[in-house]
Legacy VTK file of the C-alpha trace (Angstrom):
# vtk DataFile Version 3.0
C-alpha trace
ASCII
DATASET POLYDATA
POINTS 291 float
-38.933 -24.595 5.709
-36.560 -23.173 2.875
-38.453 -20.385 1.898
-39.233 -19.674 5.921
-35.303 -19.514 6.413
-34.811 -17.519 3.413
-37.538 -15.199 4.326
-35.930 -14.679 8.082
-32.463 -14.056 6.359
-33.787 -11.536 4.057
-35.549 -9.598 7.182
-32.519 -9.951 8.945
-30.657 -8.296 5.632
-32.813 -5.111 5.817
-32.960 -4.875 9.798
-29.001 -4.982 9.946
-28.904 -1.922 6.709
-26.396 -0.796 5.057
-23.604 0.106 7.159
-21.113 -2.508 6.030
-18.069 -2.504 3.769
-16.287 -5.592 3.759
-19.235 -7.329 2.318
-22.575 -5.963 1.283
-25.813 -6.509 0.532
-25.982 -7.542 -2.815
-23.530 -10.043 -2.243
-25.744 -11.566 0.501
-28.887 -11.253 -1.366
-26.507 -12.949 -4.363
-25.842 -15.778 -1.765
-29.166 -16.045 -1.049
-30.704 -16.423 -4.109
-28.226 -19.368 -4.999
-29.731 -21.184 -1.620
-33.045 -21.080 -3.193
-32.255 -21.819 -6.730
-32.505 -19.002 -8.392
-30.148 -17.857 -11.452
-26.784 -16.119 -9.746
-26.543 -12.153 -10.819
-23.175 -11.301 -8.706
-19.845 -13.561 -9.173
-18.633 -11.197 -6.033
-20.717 -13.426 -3.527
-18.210 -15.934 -2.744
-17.491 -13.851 0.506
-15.718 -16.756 2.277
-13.462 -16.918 -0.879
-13.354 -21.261 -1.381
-14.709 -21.093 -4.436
-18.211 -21.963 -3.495
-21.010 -20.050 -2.855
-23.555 -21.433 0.272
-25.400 -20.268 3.303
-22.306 -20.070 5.059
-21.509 -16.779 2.654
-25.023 -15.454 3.772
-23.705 -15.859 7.634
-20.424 -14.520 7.252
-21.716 -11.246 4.812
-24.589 -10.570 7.291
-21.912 -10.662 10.318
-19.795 -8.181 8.265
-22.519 -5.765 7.926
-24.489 -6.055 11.321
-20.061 -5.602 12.964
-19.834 -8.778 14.671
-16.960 -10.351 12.506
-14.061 -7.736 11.477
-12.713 -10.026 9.044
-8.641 -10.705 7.911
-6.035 -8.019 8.068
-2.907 -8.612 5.170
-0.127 -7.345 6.175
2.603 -6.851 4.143
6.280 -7.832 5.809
8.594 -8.808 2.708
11.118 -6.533 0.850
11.467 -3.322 1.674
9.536 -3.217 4.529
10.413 -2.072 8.232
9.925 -5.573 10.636
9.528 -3.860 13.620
6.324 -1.332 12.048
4.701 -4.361 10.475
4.875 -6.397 13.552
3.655 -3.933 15.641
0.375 -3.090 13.044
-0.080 -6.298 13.349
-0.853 -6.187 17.746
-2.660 -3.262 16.466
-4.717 -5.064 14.107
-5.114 -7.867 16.533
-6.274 -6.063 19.428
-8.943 -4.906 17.203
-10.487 -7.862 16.401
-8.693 -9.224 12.897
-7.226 -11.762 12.336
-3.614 -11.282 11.193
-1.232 -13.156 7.810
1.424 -11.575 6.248
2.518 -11.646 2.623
5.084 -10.605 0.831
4.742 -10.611 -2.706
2.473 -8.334 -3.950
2.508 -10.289 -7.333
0.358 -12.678 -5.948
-1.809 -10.245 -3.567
-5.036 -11.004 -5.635
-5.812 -13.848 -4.160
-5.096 -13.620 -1.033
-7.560 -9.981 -1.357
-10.744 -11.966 -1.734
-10.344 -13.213 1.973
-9.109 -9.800 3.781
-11.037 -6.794 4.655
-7.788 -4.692 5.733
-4.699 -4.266 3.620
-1.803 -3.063 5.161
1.543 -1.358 4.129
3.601 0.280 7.254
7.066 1.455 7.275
9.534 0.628 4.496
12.899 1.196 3.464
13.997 4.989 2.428
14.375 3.732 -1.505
10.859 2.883 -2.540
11.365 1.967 -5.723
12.418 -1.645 -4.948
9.396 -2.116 -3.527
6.987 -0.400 -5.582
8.871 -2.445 -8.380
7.054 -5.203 -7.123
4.036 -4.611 -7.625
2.560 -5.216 -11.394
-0.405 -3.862 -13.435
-2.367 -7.123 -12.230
-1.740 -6.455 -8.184
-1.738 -2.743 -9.005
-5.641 -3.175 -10.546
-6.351 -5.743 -7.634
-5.437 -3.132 -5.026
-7.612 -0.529 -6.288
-10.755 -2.981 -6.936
-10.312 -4.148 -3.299
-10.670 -0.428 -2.377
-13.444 0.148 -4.537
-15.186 -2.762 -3.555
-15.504 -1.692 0.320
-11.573 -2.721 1.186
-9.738 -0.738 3.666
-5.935 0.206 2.877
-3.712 1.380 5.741
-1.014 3.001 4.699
1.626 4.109 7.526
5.035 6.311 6.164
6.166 4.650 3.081
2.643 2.708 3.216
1.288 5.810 2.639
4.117 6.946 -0.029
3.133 4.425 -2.196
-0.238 4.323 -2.392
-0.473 8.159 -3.270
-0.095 9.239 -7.247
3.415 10.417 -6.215
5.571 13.467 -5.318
8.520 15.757 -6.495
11.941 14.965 -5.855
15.124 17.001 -7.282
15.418 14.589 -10.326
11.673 15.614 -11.031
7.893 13.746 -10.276
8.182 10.156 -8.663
5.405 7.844 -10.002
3.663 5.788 -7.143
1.104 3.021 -7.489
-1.425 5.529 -7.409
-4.271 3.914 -5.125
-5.937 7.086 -5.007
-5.601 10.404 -6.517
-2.997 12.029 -3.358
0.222 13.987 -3.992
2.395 13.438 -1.212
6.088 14.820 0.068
8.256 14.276 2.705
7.377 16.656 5.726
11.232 16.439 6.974
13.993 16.301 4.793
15.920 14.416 7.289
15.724 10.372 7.248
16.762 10.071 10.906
14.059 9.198 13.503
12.746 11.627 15.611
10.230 12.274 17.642
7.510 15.442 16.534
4.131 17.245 17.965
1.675 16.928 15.849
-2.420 17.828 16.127
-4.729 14.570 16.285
-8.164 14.878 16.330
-9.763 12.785 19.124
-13.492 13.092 19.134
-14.161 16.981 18.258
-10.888 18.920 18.333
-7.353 18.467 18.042
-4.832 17.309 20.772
-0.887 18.097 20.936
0.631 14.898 20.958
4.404 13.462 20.023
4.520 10.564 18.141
7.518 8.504 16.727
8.082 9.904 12.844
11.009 9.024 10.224
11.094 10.356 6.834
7.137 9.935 6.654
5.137 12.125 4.151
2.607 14.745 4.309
-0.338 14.596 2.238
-1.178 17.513 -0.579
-5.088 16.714 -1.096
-6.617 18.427 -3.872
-9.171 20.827 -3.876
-11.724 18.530 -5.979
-10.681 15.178 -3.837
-11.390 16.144 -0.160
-9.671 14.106 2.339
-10.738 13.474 6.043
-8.010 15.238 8.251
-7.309 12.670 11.111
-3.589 14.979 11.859
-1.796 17.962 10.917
2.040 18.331 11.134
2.760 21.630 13.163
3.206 23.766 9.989
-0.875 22.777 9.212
0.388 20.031 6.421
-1.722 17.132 6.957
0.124 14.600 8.854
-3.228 11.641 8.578
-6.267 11.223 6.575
-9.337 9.408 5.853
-9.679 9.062 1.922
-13.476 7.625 0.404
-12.723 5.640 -2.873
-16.062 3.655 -4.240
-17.052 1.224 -1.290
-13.669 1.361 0.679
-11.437 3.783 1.893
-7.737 4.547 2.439
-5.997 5.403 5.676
-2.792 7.182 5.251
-0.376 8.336 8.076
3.136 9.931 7.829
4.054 9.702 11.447
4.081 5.952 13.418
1.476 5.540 16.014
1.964 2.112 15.994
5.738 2.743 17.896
6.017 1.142 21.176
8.611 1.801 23.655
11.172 -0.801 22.031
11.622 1.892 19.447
12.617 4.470 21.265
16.349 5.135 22.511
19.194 7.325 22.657
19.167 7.501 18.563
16.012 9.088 17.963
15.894 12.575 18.910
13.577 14.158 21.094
13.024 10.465 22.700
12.318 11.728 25.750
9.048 13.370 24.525
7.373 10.288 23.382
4.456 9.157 25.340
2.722 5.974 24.332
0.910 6.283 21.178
-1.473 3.025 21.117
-4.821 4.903 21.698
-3.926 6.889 18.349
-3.246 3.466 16.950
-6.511 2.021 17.657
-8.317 4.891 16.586
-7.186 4.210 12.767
-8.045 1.022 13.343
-11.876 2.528 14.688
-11.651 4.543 11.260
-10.925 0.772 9.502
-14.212 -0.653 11.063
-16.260 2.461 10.105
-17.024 3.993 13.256
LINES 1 292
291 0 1 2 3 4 5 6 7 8 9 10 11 12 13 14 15 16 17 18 19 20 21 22 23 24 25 26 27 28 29 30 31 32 33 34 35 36 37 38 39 40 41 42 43 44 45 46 47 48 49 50 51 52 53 54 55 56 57 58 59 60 61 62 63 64 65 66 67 68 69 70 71 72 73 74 75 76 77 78 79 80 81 82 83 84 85 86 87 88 89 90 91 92 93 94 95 96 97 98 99 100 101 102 103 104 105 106 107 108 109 110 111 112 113 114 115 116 117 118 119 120 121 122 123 124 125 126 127 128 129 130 131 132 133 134 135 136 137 138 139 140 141 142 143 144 145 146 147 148 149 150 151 152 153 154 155 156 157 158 159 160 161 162 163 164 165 166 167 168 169 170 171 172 173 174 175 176 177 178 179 180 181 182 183 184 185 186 187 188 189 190 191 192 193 194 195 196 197 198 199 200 201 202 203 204 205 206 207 208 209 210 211 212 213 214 215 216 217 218 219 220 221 222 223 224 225 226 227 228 229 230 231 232 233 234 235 236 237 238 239 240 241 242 243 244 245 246 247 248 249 250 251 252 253 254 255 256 257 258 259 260 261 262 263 264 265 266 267 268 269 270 271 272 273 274 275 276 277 278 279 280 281 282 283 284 285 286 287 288 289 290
């Protein structure tokens, strides 16, 4: 009966294929050969992240790949971040099928990796530095193995900041955590909120659309590291992009799709342009889950 079940898993394994990220199939077929016996090859397979490794791993890796479980979005919420942008990633997040905790000390963000399939940074403070102070070569290396391992970063204005290499400022180059290989800058020079047009790409071509932006960077890809363009500012600066980095990927966005209507009022200007945004929202969250 053992080797029956194993044998329906393992058909199951290559009907389902290879369109997963947050686990894969080596991990499963790791899983699996611990159910039979056999001598363990990958100390990755612990997908459920107790510190044991069982059928129950094999389940919740072949949900993963075949789409039917979206896994745990971490969302970060402690200093230096903006409340009301990480509370409103997190709706967005819900409403697409994760399950939501925030943390917020990045110190201690290894752990709490091995369960999540979507890490998430949104708005911050202007300063970054307390924030990226945080952060030390341990969570720094833990970040970048999630990502390489078929983790998804979203990144949202100062999110996005400090996941790229860094960017010029008049005291010379600012240092980020360097997540992937991006040069960023600020697209206004002006920290107050405001709304902006930019272009999003919805299915095939680009659509004029304002969305909620303070202080949020544009992204400077380089010619060897192609990026996805999900948005350009209205100078043609890329406003959002898809970045490819080993298994995962990184999804980085100056502006704030995530804004509701509690954001806006008579302080931001151009407020009366703003249309709701959520649609562009859950699209990120489409690029998350890979479709």
């Amino acid at each position: 009966m053992k080797r029956f079940s194993m044998l329906v898993a393992l058909a199951m394994v290559v009907i389902i294929g290879n369109s997963a990220y947050a686990a894969n199939l080596a991990d499963v077929i790791s899983v699996l050969r611990v159910a039979a016996g056999l001598p363990l090859t990958n100390t990755g397979a612990d997908i459920d992240g107790n510190g044991k490794i069982g059928l129950q791993d094999a389940v919740m890796g072949l949900q993963m790949i075949a789409g039917l479980r979206t896994g745990s979005a971490l969302i970060y919420n402690g200093a230096g971040s903006d409340a009301d942008s990480a509370k409103s990633l997190e709706a967005v997040a819900k409403k697409a099928g994760y399950q939501t905790e925030f943390f917020t000390d990045p110190k201690l963000i290894s752990e709490r990796l091995k369960t999540a399939s979507l890490l998430v940074f949104g708005g911050t403070e202007d300063d970054l530095k307390p924030l990226m102070n945080l952060f030390n070569t341990e969570s720094i290396q833990a970040v970048k193995d999630f990502i390489n391992n078929g983790g998804v970063y979203l990144g949202v204005c100062g999110g996005a900041f400090i996941a790229s290499e860094g960017w010029e400022d008049p005291n010379g180059f600012v240092k980020a955590l360097g997540f992937t290989q991006i040069q960023t800058d600020s697209y206004l020079t002006d920290p107050a909120p405001i709304v902006i047009k930019v272009k999003w790409k919805q299915g095939e071509i680009f659509s004029e659309r304002a969305v909620y932006y303070q202080f949020g960077p544009k992204f400077l890809p380089a010619t060897d590291n192609p990026v996805q363009v999900i948005a350009n500012y209205d100078d043609n600066s890329v406003a959002a992009c898809l970045i490819n980095s080993g298994k995962g990927k990184l999804i980085m966005a100056g502006p704030h799709p995530e804004a509701d209507e509690s954001w806006i009022d008579d302080k931001v200007k151009n407020s009366g342009d703003w249309k709701p945004t959520d649609d562009l929202s859950d699209e990120l969250m489409s690029f998350a889950k890979g479709k």
